[in-house]
VEXDREN-2710 file (C-alpha; in Angstrom, 1 decimal):
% VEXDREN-2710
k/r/px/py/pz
1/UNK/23.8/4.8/-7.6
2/UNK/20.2/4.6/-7.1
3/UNK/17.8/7.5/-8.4
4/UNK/15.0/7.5/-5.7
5/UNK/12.5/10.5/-6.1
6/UNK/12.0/12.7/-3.0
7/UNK/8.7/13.3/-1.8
8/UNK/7.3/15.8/0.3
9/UNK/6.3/14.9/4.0
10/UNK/3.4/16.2/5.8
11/UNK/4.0/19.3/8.2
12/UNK/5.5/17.9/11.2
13/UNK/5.4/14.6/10.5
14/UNK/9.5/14.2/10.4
15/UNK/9.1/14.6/14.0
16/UNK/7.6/11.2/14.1
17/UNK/10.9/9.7/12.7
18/UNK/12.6/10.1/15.6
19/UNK/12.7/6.9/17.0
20/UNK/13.8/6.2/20.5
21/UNK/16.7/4.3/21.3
22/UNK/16.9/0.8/21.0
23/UNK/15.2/-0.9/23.4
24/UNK/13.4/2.5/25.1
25/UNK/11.3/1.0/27.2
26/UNK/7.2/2.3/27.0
27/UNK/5.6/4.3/29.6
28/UNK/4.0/2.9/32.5
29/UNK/6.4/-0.1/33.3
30/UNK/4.6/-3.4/34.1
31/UNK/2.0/-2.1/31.6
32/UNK/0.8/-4.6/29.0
33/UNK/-0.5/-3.2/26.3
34/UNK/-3.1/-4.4/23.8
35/UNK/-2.7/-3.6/20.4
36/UNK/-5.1/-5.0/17.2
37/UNK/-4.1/-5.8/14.3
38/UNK/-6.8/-5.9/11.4
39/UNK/-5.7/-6.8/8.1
40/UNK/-7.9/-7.9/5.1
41/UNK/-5.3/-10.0/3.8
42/UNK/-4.1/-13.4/4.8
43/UNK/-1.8/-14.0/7.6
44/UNK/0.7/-15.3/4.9
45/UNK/0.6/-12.5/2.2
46/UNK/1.2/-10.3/5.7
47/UNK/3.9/-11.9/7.1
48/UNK/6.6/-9.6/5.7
49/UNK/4.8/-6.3/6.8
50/UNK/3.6/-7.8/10.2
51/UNK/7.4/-9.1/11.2
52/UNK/8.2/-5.3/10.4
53/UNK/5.6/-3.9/12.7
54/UNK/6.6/-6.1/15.3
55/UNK/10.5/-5.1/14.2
56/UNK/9.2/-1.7/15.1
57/UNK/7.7/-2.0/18.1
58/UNK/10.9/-4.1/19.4
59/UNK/13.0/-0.8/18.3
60/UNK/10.6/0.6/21.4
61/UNK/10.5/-1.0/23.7
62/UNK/7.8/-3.2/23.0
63/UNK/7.9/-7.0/22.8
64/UNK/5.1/-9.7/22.6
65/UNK/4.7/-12.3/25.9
66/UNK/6.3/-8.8/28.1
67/UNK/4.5/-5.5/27.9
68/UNK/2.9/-6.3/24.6
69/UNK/-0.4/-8.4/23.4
70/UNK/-1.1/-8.4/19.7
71/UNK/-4.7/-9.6/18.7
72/UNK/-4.4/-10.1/15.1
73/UNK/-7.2/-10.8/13.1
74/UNK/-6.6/-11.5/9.1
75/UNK/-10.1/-11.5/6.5
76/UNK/-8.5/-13.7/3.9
77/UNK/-9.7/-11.6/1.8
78/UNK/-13.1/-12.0/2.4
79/UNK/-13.7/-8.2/3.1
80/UNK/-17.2/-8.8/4.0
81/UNK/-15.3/-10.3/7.2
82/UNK/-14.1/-6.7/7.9
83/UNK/-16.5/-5.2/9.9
84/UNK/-16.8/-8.3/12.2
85/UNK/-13.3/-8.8/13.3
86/UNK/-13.0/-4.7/13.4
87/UNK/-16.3/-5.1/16.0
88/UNK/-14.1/-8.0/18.2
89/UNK/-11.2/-5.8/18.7
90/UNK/-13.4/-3.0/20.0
91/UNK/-15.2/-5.5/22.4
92/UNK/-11.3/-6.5/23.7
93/UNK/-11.0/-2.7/24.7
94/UNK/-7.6/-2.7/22.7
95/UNK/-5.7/0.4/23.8
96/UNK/-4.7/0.9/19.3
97/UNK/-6.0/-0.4/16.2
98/UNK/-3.2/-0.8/12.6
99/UNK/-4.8/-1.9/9.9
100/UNK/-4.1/-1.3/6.0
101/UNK/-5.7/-0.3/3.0
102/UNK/-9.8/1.4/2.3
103/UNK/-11.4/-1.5/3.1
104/UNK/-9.8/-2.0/6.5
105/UNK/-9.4/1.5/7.5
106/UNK/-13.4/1.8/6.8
107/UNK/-14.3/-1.0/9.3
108/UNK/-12.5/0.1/12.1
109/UNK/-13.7/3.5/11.5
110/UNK/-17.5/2.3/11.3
111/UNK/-16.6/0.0/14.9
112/UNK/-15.4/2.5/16.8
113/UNK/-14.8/6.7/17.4
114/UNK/-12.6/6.4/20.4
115/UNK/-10.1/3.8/19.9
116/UNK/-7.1/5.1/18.6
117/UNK/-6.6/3.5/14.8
118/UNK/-3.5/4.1/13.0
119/UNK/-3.1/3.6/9.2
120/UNK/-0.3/1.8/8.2
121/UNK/-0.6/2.7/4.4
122/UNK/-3.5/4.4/2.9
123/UNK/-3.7/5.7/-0.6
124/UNK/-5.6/9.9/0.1
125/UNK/-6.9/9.6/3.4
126/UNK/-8.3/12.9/3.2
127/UNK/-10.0/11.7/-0.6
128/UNK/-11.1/8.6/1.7
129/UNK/-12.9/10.2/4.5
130/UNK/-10.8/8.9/7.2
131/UNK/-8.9/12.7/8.1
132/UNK/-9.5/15.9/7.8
133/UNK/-6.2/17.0/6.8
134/UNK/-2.6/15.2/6.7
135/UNK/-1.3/17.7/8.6
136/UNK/-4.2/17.7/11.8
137/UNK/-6.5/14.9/11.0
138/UNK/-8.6/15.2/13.9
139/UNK/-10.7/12.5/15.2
140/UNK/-9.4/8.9/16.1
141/UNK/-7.3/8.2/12.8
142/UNK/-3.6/9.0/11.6
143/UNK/-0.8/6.9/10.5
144/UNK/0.9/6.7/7.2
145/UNK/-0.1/7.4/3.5
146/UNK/0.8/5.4/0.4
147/UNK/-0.6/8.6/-2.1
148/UNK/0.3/6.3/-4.5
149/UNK/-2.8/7.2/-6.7
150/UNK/-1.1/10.7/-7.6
151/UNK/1.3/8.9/-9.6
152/UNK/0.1/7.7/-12.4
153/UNK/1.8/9.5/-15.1
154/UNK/5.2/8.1/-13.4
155/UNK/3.8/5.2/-14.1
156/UNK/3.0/5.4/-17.6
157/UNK/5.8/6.6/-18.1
158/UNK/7.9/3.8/-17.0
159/UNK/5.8/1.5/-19.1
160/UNK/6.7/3.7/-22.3
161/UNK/10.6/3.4/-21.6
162/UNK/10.1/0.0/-21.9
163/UNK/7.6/-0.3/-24.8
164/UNK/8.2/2.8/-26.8
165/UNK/5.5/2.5/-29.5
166/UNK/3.0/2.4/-26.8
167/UNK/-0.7/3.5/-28.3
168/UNK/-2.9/2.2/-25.7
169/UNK/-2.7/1.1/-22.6
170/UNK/-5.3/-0.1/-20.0
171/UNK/-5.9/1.1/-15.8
172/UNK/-6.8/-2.0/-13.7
173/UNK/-8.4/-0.9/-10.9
174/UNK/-10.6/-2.4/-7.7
175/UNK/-13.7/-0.6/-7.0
176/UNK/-13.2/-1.3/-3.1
177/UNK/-10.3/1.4/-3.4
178/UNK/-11.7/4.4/-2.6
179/UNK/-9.3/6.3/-4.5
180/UNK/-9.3/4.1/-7.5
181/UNK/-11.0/7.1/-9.5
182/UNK/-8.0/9.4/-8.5
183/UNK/-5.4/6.7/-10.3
184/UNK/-7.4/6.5/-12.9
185/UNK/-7.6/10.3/-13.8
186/UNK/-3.8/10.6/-13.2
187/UNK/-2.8/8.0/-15.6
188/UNK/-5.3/9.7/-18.3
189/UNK/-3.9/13.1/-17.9
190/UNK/-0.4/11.9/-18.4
191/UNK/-1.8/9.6/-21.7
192/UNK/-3.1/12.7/-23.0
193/UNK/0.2/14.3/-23.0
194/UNK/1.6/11.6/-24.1
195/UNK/-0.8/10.9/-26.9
196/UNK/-1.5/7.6/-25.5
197/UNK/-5.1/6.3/-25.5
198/UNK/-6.6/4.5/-22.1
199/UNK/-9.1/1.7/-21.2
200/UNK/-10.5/1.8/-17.8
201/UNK/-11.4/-1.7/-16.6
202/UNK/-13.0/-2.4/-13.0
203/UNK/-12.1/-6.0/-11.1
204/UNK/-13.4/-7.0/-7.6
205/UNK/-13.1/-11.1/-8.3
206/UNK/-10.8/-13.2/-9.4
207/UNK/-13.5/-14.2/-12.1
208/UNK/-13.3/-10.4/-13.0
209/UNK/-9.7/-9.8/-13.5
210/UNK/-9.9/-12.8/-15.7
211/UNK/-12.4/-11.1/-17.5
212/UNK/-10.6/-7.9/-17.3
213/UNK/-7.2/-9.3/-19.4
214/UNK/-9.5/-11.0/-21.8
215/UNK/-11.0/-7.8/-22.8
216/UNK/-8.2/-5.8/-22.6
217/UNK/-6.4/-8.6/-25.3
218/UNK/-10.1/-8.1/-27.3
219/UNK/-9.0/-4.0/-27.1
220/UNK/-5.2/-4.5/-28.6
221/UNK/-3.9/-3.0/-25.3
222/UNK/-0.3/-2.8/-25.3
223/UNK/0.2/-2.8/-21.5
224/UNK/-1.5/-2.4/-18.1
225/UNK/-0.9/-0.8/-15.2
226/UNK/-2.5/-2.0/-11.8
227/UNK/-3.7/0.5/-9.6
228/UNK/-3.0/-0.1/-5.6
229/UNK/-4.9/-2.4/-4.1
230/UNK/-5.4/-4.7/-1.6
231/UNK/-7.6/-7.4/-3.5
232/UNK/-5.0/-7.0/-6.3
233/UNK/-2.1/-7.9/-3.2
234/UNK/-4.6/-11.3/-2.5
235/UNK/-4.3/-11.7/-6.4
236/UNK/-1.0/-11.5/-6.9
237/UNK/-0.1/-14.5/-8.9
238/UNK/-3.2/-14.6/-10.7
239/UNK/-2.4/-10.8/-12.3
240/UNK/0.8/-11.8/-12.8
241/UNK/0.2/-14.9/-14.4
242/UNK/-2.6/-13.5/-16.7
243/UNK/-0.3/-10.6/-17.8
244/UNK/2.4/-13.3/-18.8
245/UNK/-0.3/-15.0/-20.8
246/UNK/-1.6/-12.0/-22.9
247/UNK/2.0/-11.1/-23.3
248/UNK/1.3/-7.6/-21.4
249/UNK/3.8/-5.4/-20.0
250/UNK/2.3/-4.2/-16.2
251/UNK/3.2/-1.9/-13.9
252/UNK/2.3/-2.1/-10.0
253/UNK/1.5/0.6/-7.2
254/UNK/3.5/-2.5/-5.1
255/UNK/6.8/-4.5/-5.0
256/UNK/4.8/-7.6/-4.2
257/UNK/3.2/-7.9/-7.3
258/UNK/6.9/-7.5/-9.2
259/UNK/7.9/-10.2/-6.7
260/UNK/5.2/-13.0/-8.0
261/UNK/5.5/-12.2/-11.3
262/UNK/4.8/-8.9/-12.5
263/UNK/7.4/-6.6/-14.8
264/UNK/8.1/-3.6/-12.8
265/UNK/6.5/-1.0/-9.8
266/UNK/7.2/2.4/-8.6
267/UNK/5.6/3.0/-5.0
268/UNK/6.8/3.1/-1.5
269/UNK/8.0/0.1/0.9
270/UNK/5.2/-1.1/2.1
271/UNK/7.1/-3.1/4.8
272/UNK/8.8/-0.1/6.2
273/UNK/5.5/1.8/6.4
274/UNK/4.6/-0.9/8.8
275/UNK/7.9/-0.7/10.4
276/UNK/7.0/3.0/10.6
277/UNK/3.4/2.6/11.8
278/UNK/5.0/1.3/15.5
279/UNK/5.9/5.0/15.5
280/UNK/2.6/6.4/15.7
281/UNK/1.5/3.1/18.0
282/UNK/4.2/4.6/20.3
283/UNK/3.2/8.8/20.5
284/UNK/-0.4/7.4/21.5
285/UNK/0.0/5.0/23.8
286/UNK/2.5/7.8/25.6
287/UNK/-0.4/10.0/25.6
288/UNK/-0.6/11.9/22.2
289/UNK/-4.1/12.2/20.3
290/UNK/-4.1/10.5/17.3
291/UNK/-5.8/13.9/15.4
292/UNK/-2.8/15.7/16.6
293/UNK/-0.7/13.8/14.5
294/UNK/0.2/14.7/11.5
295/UNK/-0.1/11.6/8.5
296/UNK/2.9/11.0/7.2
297/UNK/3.7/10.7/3.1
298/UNK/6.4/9.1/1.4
299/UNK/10.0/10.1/1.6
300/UNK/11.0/7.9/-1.7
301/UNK/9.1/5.7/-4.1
302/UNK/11.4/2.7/-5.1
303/UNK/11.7/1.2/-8.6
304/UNK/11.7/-2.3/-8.5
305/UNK/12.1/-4.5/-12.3
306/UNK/12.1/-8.3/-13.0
307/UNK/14.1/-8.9/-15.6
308/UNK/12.9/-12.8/-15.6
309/UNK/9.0/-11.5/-16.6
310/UNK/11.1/-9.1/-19.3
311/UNK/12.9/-11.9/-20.6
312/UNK/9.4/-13.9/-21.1
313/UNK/7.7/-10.7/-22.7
314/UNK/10.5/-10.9/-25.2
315/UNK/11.1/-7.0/-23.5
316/UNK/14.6/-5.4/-23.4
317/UNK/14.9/-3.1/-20.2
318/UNK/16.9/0.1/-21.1
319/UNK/20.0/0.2/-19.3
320/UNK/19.4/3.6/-18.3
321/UNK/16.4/2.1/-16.5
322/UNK/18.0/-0.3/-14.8
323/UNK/20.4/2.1/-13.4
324/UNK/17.8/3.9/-11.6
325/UNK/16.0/1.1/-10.0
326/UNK/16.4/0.1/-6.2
327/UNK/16.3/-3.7/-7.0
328/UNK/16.5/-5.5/-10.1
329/UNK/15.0/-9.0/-10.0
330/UNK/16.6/-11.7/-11.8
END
């Protein structure tokens, strides 16, 4: 039986759950509705979480070429593209804006204060500046957060069941997190306790995450563990590949990352936050005000190994491990 661990929600914000019956159909009917998409990703890496928006907004009543328009607009990666495409949506008059992550978030706040944007992950929206509060955010933003920086001990943790003799172990983060210092912190506190020493090593290029594996080889690091990012989502293989090649246990705030390569993550479904995110889509354009609506946190944080990178790390995966996680990757 999997061993997920509960999480608190915000105040209020089960009543957001309650989805409407399949195929509910949205208010207004004959109403076509405009909704952007902004994601600093490619349209690729997105594809999973963007079919389960769209899977969401089916569940209500909403359906592309009928009463729905989807502008989508994908940076690549580039995040200096961010505030551009953000600017283009506004001009379209789109009735919502989803988007994903700091960086994203932050343009569409900076283009506009009266379009209705709705997170569809975000790591402390509050520590980011985009709410007030998860439980009344006010202004034009609510939607979903990841809080996945509050869990770093978990995290070091995991990477101790599988390396016992653990001594030091190194926090890869991306500056362009805004809440890459709140990872950090967590991850020392529980090292402390655990009388393991840390290296805190910055990466926003690819040329920098190289950099950042070499030193931490130079530092006789034992392990990493990746804090949530989008850049580190575009770089995916790259991490996974580079931890492979220093022989380096990692640990991932995402699923993704496990899936190209890495050895295990604890963190939410990103996918079925999207999913999730047509929720919110829905309450506003039936009239609710987005600052009325309380963000919602994670229900359950899934454990996800690959027992293919453990096998190449010359690593043996408890069995007491494996019993807890949600998907074991062979």
């Amino acid at each position: 039986m999997n061993n997920r661990r509960e999480f608190l929600v915000a105040l209020g914000a089960g009543a957001l759950a309650l989805a409407a019956p399949p195929g509910a159909y949205a208010q207004q009917p004959g109403k076509v509705w405009r909704v952007g998409f902004l994601s600093p990703t490619s349209a690729s890496v997105s594809s999973l979480n963007t079919n389960a928006f769209l899977k969401g907004m089916r569940e209500l009543g909403y359906v592309e070429d009928k009463n729905l328009v989807v502008e989508w607009r994908f940076a690549e990666g580039k995040f200096e593209r961010l505030p551009g495409l953000a600017a283009e949506l506004v001009r379209l008059q789109v009735d919502v804006i989803v988007t994903v992550g700091s960086t994203g978030i932050g343009a569409a706040q900076k283009a506009t204060s009266t379009i209705p944007i709705v997170m569809a992950t975000a790591g402390d929206p509050v520590v980011g500046g985009f709410v007030k509060s998860l439980a009344r955010p006010g202004g034009n933003i609510t939607g979903l957060s990841s809080m996945n920086d509050d869990i770093g001990a978990k995290l070091l943790d995991l990477l101790v069941s599988v390396v016992p003799k653990l001594s030091r172990v190194a926090v890869l983060v991306s500056p362009t997190s805004r809440t890459f210092r709140a990872i950090a912190e967590s991850v020392e506190a529980g090292a402390q306790q655990a009388g393991v020493k840390t290296l805190v090593v910055e990466a926003s290029t690819p040329q920098e995450i190289e950099n950042a594996f070499s030193m931490m080889a130079r530092e006789n690091v034992g392990a990493v563990i990746v804090g949530a990012s989008t850049f580190f989502v575009m770089q995916q293989r790259q991490i996974a590949e580079l931890a492979l090649k220093y022989q380096m246990p990692s640990v991932f705030g995402n699923r993704v990352n496990v899936e190209a390569g890495g050895l295990m993550s604890y963190a939410q479904n990103i996918a079925d936050s999207f999913r999730r995110s047509a929720t919110y889509v829905d309450k506003i354009l039936k009239g609710a005000k987005p600052g009325d609506l309380p963000v919602e946190q994670p229900v359950t944080l899934e454990l996800v190994v690959n027992l293919k990178t453990a096998k190449a790390l010359g690593l043996t995966i408890p069995q007491s491990l494996l019993l807890r996680a949600d998907e074991v990757i062979q």
